[in-house]
KEKOL-292623 format. One record per residue: residue number from 0; residue in one letter; x, y, z of N, C-alpha, C, CB in turn. Coordinates in steps of 0.05 Angstrom, whole numbers, plus 5000, padded with zeros to 4 digits. Atoms other than C-alpha are relative to their C-alpha. Glycine has a CB too. Example, Ala and Ser with C-alpha at 12.3 -4.5 7.8 and 13.67 -1.06 7.14 Angstrom:
<rs>
0,a,5018,4976,5000,5246,4910,5156,5018,5024,5000,4980,5001,5025
1,s,4984,4976,4999,5273,4979,5143,4985,5022,5014,5009,5009,4971
</rs>
This chain:
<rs>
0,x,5017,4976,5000,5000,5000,5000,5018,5025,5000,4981,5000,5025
1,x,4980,4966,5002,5029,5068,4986,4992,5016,5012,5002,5018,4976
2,x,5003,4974,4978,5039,5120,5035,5010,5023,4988,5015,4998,5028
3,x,4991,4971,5009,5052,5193,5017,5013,5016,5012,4983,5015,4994
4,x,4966,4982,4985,5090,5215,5081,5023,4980,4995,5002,5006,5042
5,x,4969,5009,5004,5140,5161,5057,5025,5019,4981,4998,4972,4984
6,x,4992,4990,5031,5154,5198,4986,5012,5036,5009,4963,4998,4973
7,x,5011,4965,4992,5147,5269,5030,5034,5003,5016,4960,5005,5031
8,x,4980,4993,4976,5212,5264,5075,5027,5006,4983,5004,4972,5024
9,x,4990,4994,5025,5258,5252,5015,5003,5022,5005,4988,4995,4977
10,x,4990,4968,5013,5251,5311,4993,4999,5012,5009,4992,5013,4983
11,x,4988,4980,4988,5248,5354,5046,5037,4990,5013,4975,5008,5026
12,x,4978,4994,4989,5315,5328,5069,5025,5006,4978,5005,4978,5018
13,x,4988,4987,5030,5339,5345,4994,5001,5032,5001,4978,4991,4972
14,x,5005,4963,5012,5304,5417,5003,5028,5008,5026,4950,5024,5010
15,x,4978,4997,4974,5352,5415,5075,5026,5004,4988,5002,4973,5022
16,x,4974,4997,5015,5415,5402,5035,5012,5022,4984,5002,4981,4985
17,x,4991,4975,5032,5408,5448,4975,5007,5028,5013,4965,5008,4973
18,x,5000,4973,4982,5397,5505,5029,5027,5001,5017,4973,5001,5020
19,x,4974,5004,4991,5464,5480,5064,5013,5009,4990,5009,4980,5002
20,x,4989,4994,5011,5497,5482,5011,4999,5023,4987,5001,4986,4993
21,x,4999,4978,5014,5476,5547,4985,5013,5021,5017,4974,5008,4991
22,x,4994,4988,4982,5492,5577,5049,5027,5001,4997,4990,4992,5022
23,x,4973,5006,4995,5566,5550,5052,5013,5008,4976,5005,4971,5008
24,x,4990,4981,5029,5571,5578,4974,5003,5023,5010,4978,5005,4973
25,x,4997,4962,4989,5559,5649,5013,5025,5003,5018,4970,5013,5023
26,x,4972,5004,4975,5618,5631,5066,5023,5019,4990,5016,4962,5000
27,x,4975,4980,5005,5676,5656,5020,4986,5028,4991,5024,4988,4974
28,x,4996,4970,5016,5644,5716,4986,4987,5011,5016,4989,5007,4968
29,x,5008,4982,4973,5619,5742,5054,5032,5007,5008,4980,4978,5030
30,x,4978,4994,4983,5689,5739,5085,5022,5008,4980,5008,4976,5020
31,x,4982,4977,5011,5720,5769,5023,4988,5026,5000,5008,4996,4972
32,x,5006,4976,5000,5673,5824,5025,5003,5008,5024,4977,5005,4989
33,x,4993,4979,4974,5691,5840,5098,5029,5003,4997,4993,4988,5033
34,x,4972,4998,4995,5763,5834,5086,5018,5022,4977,5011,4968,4999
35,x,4990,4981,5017,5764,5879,5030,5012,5034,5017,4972,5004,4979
36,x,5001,4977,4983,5756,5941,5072,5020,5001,5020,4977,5002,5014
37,x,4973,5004,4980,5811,5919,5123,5021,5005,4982,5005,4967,5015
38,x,4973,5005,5005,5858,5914,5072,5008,5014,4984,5007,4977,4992
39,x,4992,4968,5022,5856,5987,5039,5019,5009,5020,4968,5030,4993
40,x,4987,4985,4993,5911,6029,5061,4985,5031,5008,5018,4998,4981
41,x,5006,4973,4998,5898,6093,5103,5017,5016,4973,5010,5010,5032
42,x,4994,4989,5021,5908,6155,5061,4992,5038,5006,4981,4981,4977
43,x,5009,4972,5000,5910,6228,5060,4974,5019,4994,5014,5007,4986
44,x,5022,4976,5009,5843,6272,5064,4984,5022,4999,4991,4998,5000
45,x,5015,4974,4995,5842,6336,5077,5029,5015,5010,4971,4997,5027
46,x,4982,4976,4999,5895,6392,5080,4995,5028,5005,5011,5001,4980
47,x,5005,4967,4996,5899,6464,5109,5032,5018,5000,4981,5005,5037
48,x,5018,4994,5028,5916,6499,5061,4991,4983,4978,5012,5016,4985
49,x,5006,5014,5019,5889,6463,5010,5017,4990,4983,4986,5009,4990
50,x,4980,5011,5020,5919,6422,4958,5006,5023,4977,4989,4972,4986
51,x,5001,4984,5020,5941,6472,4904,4991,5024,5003,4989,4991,4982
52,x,5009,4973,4993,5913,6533,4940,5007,5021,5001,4993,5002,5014
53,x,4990,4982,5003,5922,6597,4935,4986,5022,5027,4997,5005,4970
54,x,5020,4986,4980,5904,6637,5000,5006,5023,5004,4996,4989,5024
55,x,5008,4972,4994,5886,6707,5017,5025,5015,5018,4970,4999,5017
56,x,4988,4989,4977,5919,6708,5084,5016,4972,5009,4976,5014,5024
57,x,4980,5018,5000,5980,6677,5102,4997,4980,5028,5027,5017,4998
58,x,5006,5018,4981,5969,6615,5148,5014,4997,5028,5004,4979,4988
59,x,4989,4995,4974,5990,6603,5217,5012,4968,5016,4973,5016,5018
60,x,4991,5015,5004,5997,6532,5211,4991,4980,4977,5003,4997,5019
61,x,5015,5024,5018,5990,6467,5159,4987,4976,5017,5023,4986,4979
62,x,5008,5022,4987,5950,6411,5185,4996,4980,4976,4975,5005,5019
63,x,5005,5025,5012,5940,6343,5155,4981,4981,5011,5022,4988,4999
64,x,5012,5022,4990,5885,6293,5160,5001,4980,4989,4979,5002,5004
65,x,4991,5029,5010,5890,6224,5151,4965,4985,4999,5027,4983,5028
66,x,5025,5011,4991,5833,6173,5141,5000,4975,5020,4984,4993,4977
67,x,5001,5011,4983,5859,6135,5202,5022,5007,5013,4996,4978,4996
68,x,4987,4987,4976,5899,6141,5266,5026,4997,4981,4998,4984,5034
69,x,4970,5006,5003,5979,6151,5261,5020,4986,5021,5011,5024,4995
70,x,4996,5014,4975,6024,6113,5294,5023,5025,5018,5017,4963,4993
71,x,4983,4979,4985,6074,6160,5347,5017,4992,5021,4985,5019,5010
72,x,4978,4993,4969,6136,6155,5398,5013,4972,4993,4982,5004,5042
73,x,4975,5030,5005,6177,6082,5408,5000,5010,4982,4997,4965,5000
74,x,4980,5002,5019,6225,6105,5366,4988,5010,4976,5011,4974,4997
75,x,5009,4994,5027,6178,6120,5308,4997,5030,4996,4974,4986,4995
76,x,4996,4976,4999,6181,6194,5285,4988,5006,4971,5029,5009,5007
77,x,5009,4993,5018,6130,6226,5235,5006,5030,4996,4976,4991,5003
78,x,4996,4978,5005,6157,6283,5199,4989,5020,4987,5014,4998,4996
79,x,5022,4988,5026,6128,6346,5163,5025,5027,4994,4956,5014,5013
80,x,4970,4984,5003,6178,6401,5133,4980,5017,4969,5041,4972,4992
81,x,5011,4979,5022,6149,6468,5098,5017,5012,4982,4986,5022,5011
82,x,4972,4975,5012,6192,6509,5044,4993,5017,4976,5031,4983,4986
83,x,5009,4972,5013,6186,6566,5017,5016,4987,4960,5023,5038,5022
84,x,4984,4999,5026,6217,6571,4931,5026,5005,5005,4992,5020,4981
85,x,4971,5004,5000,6280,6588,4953,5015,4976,5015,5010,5023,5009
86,x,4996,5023,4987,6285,6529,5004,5002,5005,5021,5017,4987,4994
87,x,5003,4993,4961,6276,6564,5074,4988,4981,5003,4982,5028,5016
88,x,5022,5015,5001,6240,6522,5113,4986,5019,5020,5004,4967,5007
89,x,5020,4978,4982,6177,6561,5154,4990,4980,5026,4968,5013,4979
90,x,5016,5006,4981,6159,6509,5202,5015,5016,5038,4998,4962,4996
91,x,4989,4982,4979,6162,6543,5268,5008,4971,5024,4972,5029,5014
92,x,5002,5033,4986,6161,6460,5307,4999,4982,4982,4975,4991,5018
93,x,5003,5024,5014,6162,6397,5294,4970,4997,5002,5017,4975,5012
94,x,5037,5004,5001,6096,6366,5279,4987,4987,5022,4989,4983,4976
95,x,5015,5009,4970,6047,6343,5330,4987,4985,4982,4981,5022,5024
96,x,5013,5012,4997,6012,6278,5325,4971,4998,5013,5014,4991,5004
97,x,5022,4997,4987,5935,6279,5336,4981,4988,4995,4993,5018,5001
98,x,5006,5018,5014,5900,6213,5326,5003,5009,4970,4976,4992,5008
99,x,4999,4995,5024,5887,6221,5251,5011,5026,4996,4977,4997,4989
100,x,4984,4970,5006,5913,6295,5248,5030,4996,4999,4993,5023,5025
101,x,4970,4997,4998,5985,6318,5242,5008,5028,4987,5015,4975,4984
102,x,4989,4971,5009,6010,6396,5243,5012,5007,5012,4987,5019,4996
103,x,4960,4983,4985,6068,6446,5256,4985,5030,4991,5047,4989,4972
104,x,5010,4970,5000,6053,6511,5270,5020,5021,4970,5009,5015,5040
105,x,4977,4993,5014,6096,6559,5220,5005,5029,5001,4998,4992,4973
106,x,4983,4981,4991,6134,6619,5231,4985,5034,4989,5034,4992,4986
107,x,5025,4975,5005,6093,6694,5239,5022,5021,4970,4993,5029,5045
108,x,4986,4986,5029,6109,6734,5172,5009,4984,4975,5028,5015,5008
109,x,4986,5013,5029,6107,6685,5126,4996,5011,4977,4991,4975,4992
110,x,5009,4967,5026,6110,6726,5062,4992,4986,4978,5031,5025,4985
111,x,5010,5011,5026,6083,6712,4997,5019,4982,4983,4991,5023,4984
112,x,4983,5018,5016,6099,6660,4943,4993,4970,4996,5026,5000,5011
113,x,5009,5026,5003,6095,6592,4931,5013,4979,5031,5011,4989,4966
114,x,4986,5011,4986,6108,6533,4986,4996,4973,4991,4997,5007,5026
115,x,4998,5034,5005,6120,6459,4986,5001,4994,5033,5035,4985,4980
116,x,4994,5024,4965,6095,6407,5055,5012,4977,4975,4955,4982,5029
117,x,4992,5032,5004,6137,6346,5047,4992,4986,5026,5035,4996,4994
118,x,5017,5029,4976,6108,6288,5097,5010,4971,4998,4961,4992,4992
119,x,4995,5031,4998,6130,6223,5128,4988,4993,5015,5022,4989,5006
120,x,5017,5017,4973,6075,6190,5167,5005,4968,5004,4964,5002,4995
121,x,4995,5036,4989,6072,6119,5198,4965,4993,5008,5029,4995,5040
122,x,5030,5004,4996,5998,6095,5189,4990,4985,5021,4989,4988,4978
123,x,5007,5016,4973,5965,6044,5248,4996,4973,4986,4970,5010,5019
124,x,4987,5024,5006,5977,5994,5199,5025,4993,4999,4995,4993,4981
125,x,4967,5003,4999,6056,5998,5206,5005,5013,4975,5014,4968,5001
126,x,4990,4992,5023,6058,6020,5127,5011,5021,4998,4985,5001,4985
127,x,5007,4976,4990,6087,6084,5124,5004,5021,4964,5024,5009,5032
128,x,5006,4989,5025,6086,6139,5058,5017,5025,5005,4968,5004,4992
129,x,4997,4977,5006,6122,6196,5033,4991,5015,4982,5017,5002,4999
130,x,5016,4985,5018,6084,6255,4998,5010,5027,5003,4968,4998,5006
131,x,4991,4968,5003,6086,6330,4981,4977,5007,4990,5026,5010,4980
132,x,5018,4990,5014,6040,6375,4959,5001,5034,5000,4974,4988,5010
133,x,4990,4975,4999,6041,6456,4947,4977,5021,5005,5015,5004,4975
134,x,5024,4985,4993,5997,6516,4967,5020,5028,4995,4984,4992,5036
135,x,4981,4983,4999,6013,6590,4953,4978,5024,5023,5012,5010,4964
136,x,5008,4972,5000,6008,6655,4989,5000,5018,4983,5009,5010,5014
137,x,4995,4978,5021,5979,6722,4956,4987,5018,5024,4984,4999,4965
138,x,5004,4983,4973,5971,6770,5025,5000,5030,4994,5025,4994,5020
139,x,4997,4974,5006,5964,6843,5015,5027,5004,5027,4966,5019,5001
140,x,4994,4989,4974,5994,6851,5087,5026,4973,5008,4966,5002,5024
141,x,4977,5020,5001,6055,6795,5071,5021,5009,4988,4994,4976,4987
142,x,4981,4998,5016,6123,6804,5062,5005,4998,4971,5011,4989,5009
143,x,4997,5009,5035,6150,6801,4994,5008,4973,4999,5025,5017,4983
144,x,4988,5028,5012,6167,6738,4963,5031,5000,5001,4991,4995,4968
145,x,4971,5002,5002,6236,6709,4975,5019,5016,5031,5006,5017,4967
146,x,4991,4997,4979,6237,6740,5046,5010,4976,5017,4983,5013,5009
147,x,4986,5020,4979,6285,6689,5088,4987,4999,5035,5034,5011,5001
148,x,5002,5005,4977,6259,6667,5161,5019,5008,5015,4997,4980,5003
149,x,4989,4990,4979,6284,6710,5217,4992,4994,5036,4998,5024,4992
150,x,5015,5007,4973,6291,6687,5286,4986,4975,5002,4980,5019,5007
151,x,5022,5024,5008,6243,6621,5262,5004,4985,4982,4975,5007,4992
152,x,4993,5016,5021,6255,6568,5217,5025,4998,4993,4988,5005,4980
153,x,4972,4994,5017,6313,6557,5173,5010,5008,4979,5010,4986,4998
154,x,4990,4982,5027,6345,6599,5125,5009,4975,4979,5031,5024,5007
155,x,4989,5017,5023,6361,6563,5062,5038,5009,4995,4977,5007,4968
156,x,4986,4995,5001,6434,6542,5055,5010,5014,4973,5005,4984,5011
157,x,5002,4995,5025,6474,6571,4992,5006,4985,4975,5010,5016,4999
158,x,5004,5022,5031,6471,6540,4917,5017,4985,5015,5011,5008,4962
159,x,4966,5006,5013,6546,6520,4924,4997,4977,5017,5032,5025,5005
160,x,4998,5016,4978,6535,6484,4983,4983,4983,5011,5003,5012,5017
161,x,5025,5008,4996,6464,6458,4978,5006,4967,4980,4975,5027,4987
162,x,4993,5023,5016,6479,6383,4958,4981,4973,5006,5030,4993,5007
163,x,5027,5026,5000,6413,6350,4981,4977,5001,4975,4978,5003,5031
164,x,5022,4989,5030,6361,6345,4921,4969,4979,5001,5021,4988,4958
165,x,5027,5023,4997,6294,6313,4937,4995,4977,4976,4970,5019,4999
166,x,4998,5019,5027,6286,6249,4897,4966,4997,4996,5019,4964,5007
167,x,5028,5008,5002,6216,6249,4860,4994,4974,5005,4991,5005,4976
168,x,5014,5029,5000,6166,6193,4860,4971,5009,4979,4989,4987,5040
169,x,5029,4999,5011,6098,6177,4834,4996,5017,5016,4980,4976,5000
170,x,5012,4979,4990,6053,6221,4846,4962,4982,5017,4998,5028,4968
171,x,5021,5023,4977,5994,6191,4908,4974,5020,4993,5009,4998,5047
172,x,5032,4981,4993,5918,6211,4910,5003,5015,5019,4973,4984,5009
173,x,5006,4982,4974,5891,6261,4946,5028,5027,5005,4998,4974,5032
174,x,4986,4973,5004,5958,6308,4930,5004,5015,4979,5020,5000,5007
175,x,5000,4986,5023,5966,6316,4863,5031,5017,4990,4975,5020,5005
176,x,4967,4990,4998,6049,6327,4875,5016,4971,4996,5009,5016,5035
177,x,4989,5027,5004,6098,6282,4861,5020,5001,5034,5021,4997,4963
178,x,4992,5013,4976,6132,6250,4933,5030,5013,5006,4999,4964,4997
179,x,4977,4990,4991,6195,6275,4965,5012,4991,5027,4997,5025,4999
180,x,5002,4998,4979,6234,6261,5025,4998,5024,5023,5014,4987,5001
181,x,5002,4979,4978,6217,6308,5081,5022,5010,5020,4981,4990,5015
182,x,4980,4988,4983,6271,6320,5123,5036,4981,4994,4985,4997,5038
183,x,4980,4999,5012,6350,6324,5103,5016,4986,5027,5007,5029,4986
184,x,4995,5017,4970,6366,6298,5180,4998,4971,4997,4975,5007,5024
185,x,5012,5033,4998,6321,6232,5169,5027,4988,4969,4949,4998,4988
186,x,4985,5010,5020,6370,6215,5102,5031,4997,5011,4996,5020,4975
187,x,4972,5006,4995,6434,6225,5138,5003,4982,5026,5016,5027,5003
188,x,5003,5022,4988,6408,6182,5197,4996,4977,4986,4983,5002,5015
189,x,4999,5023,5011,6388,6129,5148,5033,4997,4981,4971,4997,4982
190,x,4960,5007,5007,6462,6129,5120,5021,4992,5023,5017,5030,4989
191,x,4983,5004,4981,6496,6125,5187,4980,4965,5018,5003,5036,5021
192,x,5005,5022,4998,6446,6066,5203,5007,4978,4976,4977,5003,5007
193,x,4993,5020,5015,6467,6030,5141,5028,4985,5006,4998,5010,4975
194,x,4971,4996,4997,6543,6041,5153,4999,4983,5030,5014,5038,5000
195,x,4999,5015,4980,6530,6015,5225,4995,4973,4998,4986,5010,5015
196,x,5027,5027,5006,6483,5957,5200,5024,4983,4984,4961,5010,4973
197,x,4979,5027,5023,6550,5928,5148,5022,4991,5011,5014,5011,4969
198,x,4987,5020,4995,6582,5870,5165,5034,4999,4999,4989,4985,4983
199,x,4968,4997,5003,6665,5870,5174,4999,4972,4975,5023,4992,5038
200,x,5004,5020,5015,6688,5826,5112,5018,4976,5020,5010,5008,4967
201,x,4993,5031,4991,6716,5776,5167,4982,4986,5006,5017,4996,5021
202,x,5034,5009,4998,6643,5762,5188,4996,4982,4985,4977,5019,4994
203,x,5007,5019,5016,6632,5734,5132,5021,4982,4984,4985,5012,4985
204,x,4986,5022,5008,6698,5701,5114,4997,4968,5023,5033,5014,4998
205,x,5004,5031,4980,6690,5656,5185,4973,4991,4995,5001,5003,5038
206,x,5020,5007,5002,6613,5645,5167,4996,4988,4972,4986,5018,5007
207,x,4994,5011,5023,6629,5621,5097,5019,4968,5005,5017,5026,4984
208,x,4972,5026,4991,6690,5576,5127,4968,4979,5021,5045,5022,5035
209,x,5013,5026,4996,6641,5549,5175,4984,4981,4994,4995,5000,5012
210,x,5028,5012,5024,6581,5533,5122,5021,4972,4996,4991,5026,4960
211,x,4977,5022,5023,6642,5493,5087,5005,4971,5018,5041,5020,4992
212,x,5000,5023,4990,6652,5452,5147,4980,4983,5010,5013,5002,5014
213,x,5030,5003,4992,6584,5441,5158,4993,4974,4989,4980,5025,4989
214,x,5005,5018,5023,6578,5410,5093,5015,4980,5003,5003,5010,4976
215,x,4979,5027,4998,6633,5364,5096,4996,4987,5019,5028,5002,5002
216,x,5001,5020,4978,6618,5335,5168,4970,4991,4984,5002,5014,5039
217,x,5019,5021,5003,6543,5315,5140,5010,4984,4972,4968,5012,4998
218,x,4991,5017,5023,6583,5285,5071,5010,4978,5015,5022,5014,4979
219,x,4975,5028,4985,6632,5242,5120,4971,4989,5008,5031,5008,5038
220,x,5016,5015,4981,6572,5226,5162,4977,4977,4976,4982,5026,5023
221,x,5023,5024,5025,6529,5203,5091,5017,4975,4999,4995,5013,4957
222,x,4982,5028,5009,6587,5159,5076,5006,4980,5023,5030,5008,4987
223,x,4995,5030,4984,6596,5120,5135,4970,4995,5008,5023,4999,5031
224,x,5028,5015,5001,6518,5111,5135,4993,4982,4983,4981,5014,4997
225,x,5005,5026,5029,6524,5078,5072,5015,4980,5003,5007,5007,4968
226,x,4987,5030,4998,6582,5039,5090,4988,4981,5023,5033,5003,5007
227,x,5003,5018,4983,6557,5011,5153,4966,4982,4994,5005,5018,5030
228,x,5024,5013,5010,6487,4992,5114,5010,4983,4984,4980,5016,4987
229,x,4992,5014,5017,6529,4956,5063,5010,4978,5014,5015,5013,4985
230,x,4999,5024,4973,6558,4913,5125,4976,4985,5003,5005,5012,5031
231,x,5024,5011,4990,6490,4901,5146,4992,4979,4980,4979,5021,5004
232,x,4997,5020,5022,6485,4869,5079,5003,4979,4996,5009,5001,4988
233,x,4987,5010,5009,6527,4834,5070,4998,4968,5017,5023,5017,4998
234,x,5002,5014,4985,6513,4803,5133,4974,4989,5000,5007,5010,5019
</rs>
């Protein structure tokens, strides 16, 4: 005799499966779409003065925002470094760290003209970026252009003697400049850490010598493994 809840269970434990399995299809492209978002790089978004700006009245400091925190102190040091066209620089401090923020006040009388921020941050992912970007003064009530920092900042040294030269890069979103390093300090510390960091060439003549004997004690040791298996043999 035929029953109809026999025929009935079937297939709901078919409709059970298909729905399993549709679910466990969604598994990866759920947990790539959350991991997308983790795995963008912070990034520059917002500047005062503006990127490419041209302002009225001469500023009092540059600030920088980020679109996530920065990292600050153990040892890590985020730099920012303003300069005028001739190559003064105007910052009146170093920069201050402020979760996502980062600014330096800059020196009263800044006079008209064009300037350049160069920037080295350290993001809260460890990554860290160098950028630039430019803004000008046009002040009625501003020095002239090409006035040197008195008392504040640092005068630019002369041609003859000026032997640092910013090395371009690509140019990053959100500045619209091509990259530079920021401070002429941080370049001659990373040279005196290299020079510290290289090896005497005897270092590596005894670490070469001892590789060599390395090798040869497991050669001896292959060969009397083979001879004493060939005994075994024989025996």
């Amino acid at each position: 005799m035929h029953h109809p809840h026999e025929t009935a269970r079937p297939r709901r434990g078919a409709g059970r499966a298909a729905r399993t399995a549709a679910g466990l299809a969604l598994i990866p492209a759920l947990a790539l779409a959350g991991a997308a978002p983790a795995a963008a790089h912070d990034e520059l978004v917002r500047t005062s003065p503006g990127v490419d700006e041209t302002v009225g009245t001469a500023p009092e400091r540059v600030a920088l925002t980020f679109s996530g925190d920065l990292i600050d102190g153990e040892g890590i040091q985020n730099l920012l470094q303003v300069r005028d066209a001739a190559g003064n620089q105007w910052q009146a401090e170093p920069g201050t760290v402020d979760g996502p923020g980062f600014s330096a006040p800059l020196c009263e009388g800044l006079p008209n003209g064009d300037y350049r921020v160069a920037y080295r941050v350290v993001y809260s992912d460890g990554h860290s970026e160098e950028r630039a970007f430019g803004f000008a003064v046009d002040d009625p009530a501003a020095p002239a252009e090409g006035t040197a920092p008195d008392g504040c900042g640092v005068a630019a040294a002369p041609a003859a003697s000026d032997v640092s030269t910013p090395a371009p890069a690509g140019s990053g979103a959100g500045t619209g400049e091509a990259s530079e390093a920021p401070a002429e300090q941080g370049s001659a510390e990373a040279g005196e850490s290299a020079e510290a960091g290289a090896l005497p060439a005897w270092v590596w003549a005894v670490g070469v010598a001892g590789l060599l004997v390395l090798v040869a004690a497991l050669i001896l040791m292959g060969r009397r493994a083979r001879a004493l298996g060939h005994l075994d043999d024989g025996r």
